[in-house]
C-alpha positions as CSV (number, residue, x, y, z in Angstrom):
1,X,0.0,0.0,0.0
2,X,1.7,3.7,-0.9
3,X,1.3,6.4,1.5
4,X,-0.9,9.1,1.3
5,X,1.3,12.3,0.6
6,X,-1.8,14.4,1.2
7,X,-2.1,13.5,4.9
8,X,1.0,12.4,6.2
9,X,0.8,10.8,9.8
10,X,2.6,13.2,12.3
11,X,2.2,14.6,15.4
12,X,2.6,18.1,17.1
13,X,4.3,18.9,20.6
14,X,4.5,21.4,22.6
15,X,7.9,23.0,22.0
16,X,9.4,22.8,25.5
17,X,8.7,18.6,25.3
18,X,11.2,18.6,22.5
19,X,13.8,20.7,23.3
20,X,17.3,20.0,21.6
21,X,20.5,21.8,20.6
22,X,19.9,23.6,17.0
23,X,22.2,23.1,14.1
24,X,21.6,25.4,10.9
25,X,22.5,23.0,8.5
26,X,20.6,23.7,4.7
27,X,21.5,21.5,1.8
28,X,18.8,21.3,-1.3
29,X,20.3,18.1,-2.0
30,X,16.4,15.8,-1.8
31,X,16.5,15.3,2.3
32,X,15.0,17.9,4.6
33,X,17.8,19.8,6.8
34,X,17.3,22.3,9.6
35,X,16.6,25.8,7.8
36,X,15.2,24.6,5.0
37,X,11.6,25.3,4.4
38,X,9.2,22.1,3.0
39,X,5.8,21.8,2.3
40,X,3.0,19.5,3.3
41,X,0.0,18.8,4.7
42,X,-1.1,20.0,7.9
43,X,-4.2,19.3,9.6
44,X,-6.0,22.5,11.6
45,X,-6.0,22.3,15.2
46,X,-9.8,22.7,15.7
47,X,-10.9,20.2,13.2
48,X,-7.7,17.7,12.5
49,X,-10.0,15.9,10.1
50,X,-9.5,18.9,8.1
51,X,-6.5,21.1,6.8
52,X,-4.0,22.3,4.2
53,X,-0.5,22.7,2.3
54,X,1.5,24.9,3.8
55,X,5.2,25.6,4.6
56,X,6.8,24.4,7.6
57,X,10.6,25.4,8.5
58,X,12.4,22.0,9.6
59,X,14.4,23.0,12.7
60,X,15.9,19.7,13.6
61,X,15.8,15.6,12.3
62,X,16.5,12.2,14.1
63,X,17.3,9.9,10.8
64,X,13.9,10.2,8.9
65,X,11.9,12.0,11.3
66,X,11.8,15.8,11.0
67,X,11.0,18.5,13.3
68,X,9.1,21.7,12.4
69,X,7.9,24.7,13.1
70,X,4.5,26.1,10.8
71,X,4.7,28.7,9.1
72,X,1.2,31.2,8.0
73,X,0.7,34.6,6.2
74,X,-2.2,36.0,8.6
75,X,-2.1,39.1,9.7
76,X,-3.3,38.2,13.6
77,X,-0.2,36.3,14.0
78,X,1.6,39.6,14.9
79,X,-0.3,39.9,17.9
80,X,0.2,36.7,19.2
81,X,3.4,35.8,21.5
82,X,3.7,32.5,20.4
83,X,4.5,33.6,17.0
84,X,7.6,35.6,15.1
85,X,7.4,37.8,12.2
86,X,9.3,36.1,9.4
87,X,9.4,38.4,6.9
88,X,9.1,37.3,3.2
89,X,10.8,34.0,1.3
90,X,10.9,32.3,-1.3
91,X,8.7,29.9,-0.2
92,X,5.4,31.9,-0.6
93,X,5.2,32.6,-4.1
94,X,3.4,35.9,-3.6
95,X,5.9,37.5,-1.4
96,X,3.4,37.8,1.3
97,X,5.0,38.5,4.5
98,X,5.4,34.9,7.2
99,X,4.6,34.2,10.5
100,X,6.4,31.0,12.0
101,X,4.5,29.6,15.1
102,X,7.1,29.0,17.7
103,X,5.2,26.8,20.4
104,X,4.2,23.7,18.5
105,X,6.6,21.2,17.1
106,X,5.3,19.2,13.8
107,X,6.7,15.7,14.0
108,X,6.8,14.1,10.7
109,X,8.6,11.5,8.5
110,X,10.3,13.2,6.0
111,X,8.4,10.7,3.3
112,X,5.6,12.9,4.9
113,X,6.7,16.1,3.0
114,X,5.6,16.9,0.0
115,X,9.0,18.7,-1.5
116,X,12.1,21.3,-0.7
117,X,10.6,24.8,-0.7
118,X,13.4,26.9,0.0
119,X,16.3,27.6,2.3
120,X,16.0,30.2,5.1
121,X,18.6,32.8,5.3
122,X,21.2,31.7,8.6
123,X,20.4,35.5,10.0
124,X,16.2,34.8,10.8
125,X,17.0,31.0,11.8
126,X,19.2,32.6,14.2
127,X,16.4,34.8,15.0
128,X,14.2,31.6,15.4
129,X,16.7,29.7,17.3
130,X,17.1,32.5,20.1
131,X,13.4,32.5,20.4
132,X,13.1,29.1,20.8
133,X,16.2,28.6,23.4
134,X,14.6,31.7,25.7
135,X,11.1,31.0,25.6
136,X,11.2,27.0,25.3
137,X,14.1,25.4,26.7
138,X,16.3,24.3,23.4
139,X,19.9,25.1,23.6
């Protein structure tokens, strides 16, 4: 039986549980590395049944198993503290500004994704990694 690319089985932690030491380490070379930005599917939190493509910024891997954080274009993210303007990438095609959701953890196998986006730039996964090590515990 193939797996369903469209809803890949994963989980999401809360991103103190997972705490580990970050490694920028980007490579477009077919296997998801830490500041690299994939897409796939991601069920919503108030109706898992239900959900959508979208960019998610792998942040750390054990073999096949990646770790990421979502990323969205709303504007209400801004407001919120669990979230960190991104600014604009490659990986949103209509330059819309990002939002990458620093308290959850989506814990996927990488046969999960659906493909590579784009590479962040070392200077906002910095940005994310100082986040995540003051407010959460990762070193």
């Amino acid at each position: 039986m193939s797996q369903d690319y469209r809803r890949p089985r994963f989980a999401t932690q809360p991103s103190r549980s997972l705490a580990r030491q970050l490694a920028y380490s980007p490579e477009l070379d077919g296997a998801a590395d830490p500041g690299e930005v994939v897409w796939m599917w991601v069920p919503f939190e108030d109706d898992p049944a239900q959900g959508k493509d979208r960019p998610v910024l792998v942040v750390g891997r054990d073999r096949a198993t990646l770790l990421g954080l979502m990323l969205s274009s709303k504007e209400y993210h801004r407001d919120e503290e669990n979230w960190l303007r991104l600014g604009t990438g490659a990986w949103d095609y209509n330059g819309r500004v990002s939002y990458v959701r620093l308290d959850r953890v989506i814990v996927v196998a990488e046969h999960g994704i659906r493909r590579e986006g784009s590479i962040l730039n070392r200077r906002s996964f910095d940005r994310i990694a100082d986040q995540l090590r003051a407010q959460y515990g990762w070193s």
